[in-house]
TORMAR-489594 format. One record per residue (C-alpha): residue in three letters; x, z, y. Coordinates in nm, 3 decimals, always signed. Layout:
<rs>
<"ALA", <X, Z, Y>>
...
</rs>
This chain:
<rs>
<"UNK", <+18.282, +8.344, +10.434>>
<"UNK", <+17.920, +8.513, +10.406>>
<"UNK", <+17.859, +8.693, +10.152>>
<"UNK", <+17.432, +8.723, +10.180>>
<"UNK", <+17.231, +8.438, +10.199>>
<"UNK", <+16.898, +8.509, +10.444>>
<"UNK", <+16.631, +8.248, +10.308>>
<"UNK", <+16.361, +8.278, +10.673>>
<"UNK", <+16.075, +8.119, +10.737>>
<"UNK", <+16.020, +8.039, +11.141>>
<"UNK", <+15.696, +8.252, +11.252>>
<"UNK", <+15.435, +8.049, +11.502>>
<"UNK", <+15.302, +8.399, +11.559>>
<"UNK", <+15.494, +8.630, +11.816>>
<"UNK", <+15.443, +8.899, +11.976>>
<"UNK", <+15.337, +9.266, +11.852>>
<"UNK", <+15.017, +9.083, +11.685>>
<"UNK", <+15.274, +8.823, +11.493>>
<"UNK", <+15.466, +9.091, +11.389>>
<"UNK", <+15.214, +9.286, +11.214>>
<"UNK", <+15.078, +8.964, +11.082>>
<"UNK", <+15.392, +8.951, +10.892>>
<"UNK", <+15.425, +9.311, +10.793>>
<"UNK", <+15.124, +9.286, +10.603>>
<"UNK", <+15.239, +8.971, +10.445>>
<"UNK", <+15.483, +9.139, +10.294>>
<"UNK", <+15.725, +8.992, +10.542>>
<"UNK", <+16.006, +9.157, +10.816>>
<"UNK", <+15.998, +8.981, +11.118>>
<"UNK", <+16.312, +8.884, +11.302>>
<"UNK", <+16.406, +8.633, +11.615>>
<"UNK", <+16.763, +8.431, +11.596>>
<"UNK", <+16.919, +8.448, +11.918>>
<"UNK", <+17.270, +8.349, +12.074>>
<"UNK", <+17.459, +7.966, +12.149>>
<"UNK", <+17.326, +7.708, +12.344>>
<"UNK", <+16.941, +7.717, +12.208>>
<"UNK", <+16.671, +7.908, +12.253>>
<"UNK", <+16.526, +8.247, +12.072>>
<"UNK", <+16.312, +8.172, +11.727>>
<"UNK", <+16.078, +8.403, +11.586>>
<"UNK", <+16.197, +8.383, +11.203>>
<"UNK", <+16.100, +8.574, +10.899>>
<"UNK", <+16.226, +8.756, +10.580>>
<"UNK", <+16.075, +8.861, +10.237>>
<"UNK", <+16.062, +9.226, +10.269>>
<"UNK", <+16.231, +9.266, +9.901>>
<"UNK", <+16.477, +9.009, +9.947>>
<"UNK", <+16.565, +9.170, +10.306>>
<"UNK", <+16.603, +9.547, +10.181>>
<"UNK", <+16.814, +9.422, +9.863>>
<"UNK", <+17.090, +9.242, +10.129>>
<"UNK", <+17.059, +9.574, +10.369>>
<"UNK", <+17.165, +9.803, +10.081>>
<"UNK", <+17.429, +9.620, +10.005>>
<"UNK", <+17.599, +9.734, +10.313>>
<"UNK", <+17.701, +9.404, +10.420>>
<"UNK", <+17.447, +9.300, +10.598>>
<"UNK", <+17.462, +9.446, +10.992>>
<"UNK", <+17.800, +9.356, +11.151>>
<"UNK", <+17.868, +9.081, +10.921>>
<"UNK", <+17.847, +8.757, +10.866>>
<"UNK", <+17.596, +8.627, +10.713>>
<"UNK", <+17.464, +8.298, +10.613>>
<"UNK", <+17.104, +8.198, +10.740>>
<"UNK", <+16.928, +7.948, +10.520>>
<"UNK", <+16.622, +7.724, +10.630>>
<"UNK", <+16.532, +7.449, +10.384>>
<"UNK", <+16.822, +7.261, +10.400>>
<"UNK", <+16.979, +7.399, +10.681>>
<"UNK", <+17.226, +7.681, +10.685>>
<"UNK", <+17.342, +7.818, +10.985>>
<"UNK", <+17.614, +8.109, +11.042>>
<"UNK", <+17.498, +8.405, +11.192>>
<"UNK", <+17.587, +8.787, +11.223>>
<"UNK", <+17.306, +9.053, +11.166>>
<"UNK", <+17.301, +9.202, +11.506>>
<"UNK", <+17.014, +9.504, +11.461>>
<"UNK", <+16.763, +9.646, +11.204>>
<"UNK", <+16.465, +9.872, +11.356>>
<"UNK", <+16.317, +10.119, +11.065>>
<"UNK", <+16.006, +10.313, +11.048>>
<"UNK", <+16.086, +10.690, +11.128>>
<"UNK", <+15.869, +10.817, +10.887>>
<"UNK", <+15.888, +10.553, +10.582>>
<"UNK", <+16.219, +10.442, +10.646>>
<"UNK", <+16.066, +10.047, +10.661>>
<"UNK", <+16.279, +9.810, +10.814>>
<"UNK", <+16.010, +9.664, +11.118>>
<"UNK", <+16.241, +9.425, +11.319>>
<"UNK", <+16.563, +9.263, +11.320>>
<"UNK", <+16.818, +9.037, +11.558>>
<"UNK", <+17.024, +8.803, +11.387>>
<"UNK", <+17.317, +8.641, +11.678>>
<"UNK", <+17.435, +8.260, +11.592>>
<"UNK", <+17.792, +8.267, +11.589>>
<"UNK", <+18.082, +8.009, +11.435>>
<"UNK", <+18.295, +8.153, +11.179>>
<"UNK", <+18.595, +8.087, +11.370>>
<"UNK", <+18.471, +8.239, +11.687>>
<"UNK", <+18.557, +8.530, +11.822>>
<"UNK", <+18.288, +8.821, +11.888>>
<"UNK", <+18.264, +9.152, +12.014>>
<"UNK", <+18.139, +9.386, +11.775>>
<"UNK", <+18.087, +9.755, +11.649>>
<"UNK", <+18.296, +9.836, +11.352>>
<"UNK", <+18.241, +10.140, +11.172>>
<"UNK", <+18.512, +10.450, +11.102>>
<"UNK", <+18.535, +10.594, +10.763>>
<"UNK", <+18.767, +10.895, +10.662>>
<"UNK", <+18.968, +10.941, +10.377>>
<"UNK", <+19.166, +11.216, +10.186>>
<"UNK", <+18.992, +11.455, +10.353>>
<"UNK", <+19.100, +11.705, +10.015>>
<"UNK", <+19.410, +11.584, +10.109>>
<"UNK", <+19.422, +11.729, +10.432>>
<"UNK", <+19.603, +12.117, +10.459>>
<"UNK", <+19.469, +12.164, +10.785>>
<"UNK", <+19.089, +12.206, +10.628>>
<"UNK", <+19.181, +12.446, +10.390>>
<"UNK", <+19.310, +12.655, +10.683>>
<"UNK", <+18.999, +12.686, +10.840>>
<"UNK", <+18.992, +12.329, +11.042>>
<"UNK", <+18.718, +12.151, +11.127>>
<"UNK", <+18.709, +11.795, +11.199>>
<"UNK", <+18.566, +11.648, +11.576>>
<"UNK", <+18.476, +11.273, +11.551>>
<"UNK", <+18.423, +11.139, +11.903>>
<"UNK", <+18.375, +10.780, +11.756>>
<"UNK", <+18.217, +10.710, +11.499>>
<"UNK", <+18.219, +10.337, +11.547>>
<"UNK", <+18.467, +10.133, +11.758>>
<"UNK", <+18.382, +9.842, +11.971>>
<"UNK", <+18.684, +9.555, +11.858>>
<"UNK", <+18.704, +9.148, +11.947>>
<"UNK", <+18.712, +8.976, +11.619>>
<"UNK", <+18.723, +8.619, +11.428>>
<"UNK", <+18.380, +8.601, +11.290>>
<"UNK", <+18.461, +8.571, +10.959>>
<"UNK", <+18.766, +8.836, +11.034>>
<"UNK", <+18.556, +9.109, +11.064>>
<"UNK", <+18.649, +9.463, +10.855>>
<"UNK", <+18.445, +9.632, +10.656>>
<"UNK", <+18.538, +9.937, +10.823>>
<"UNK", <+18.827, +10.130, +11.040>>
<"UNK", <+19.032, +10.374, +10.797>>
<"UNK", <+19.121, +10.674, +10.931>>
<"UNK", <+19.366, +10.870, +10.636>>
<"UNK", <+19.371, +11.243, +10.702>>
<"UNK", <+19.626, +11.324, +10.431>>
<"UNK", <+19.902, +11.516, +10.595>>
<"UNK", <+19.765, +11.554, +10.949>>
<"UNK", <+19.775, +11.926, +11.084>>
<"UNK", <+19.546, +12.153, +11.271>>
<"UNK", <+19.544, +12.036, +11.627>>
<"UNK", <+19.618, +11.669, +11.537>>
<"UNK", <+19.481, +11.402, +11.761>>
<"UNK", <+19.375, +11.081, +11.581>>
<"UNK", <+19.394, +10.828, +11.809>>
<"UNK", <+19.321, +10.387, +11.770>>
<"UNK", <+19.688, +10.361, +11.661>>
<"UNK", <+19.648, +10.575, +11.379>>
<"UNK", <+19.402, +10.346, +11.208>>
<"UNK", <+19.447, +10.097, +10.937>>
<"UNK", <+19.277, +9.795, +10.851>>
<"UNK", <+19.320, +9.690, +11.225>>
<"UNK", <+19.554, +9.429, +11.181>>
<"UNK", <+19.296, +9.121, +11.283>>
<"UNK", <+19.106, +9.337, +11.552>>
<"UNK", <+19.116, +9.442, +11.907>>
<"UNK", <+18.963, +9.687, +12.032>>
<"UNK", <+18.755, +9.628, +12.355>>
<"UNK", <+18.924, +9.965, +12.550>>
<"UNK", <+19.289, +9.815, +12.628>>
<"UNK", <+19.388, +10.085, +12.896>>
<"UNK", <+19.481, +10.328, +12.684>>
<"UNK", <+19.512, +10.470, +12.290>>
<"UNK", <+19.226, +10.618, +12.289>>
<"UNK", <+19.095, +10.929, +12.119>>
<"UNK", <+18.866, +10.861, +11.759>>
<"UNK", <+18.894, +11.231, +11.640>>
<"UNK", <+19.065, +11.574, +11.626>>
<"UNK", <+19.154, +11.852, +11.395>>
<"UNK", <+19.008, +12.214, +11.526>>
<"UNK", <+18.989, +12.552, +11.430>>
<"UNK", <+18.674, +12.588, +11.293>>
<"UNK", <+18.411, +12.801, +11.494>>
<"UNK", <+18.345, +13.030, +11.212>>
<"UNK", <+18.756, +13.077, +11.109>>
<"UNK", <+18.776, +13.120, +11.511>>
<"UNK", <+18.510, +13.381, +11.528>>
<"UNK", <+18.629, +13.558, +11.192>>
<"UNK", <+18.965, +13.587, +11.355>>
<"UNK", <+18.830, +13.731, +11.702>>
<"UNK", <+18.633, +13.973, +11.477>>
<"UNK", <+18.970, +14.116, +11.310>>
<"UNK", <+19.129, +14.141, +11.581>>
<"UNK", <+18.903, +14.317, +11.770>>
<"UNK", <+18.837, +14.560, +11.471>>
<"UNK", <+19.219, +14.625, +11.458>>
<"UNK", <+19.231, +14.652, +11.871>>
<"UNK", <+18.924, +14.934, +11.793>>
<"UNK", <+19.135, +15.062, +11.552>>
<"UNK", <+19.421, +15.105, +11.769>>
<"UNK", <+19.220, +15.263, +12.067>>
<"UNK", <+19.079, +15.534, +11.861>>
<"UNK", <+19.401, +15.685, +11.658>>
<"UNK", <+19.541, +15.702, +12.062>>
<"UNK", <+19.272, +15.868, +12.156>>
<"UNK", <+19.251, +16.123, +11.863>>
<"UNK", <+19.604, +16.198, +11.932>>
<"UNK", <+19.558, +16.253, +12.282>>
<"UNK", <+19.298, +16.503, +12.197>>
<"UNK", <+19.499, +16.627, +11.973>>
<"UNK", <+19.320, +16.590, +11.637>>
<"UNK", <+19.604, +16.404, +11.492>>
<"UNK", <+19.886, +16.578, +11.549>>
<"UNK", <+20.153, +16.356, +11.701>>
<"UNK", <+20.468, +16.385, +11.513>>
<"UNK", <+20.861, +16.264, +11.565>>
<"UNK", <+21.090, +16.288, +11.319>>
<"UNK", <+21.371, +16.415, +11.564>>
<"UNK", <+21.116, +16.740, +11.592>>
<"UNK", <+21.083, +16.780, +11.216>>
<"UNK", <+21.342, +17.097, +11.113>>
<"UNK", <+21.576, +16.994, +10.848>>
<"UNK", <+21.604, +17.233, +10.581>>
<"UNK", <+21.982, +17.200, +10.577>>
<"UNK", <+22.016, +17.303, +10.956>>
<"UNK", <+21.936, +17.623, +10.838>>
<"UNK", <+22.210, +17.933, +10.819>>
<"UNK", <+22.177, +18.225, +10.640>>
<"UNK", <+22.174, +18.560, +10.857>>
</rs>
């Protein structure tokens, strides 16, 4: 079931003009989309709105819509923000039935990253998805995708089967297991290793050389005379 309650107001302004008209009202316009009606322009006390969004339940989930006595099911589609204030400006709310099933983007969280051997070895991890696009029950949907890095190695590949919390969700790629992140050598472990090596390859190069030219005399110890080989006249 939802855990937020959206209390909205339908707008008879729309448009960019409506919009602002409810910006300055204090408001954050929205439209309801999705079934077998049409759009509405709908509204949201600015307050009330920014308390549900920092609850982090709010986008991806589901959420119940209220309007005077009606209450409708619906799942928080998209929130536009202000680049510079950080103001939430717009958002899309999608009407949905709990039981149905939805595509959706589900975020991935890692864990036990302290717990990991590979990162104090100079590893690096490379998310390629941060998010995974999964069909899901509407009121199935996960708070996130777990990905625990305790134990994995440097070179690991963590791939869709490796995450938990999947057990009501599938994702939308079904061809293959694909790839959510590796483990790498670090670029700056990398580079600190090409460094000694090259320093010891330097190294090398220049004791041959001073040999060669004879500064450093070259000596075997099947040439050095052993005192005892000596006999006495």
């Amino acid at each position: 079931m939802a855990d937020i309650i959206l209390n909205v107001d339908v707008r008879e302004g729309v448009g960019t003009g409506g919009a602002r008209a409810a910006r300055r009202a204090g408001l954050v316009p929205g439209v309801l989309y999705g079934g077998d009606k049409a759009p509405v322009a709908i509204s949201v006390n600015e307050r009330d709105f920014r308390k549900s969004l920092y609850t982090g339940k709010l986008l991806g989930h589901l959420v119940k819509l209220k309007y005077g006595k009606e209450t409708q099911s619906v799942i928080a589609r998209e929130v536009q923000f202000d680049p510079v204030t950080d103001r939430p400006l717009h958002f899309d709310l999608m009407r949905v039935d709990e039981k149905q099933t939805i595509t959706i983007e589900v975020p991935v969280h890692f864990i036990n990253e302290d717990q990991c051997g590979a990162f104090r070895q100079g590893g690096s991890l490379e998310v390629v998805r941060h998010s995974v696009e999964v069909k899901v029950r509407a009121d199935h949907i996960p708070e996130d995708l777990i990905v625990d890095l305790a134990g994995h190695k440097l070179g690991d590949t963590i791939r869709w089967s490796d995450l938990k919390n999947t057990g009501d969700v599938e994702p939308t790629i079904t061809d293959r297991d694909f790839v959510i992140a590796s483990i790498k050598t670090s670029s700056a472990a990398k580079a600190a290793d090409e460094i000694e090596e090259a320093i010891a390859e330097e190294q090398a190069e220049a004791e041959a050389a001073a040999v060669e030219a004879g500064e450093v005399p070259a000596t075997e110890q099947g040439d050095e005379e052993n005192p005892e080989d000596k006999t006495e006249d």
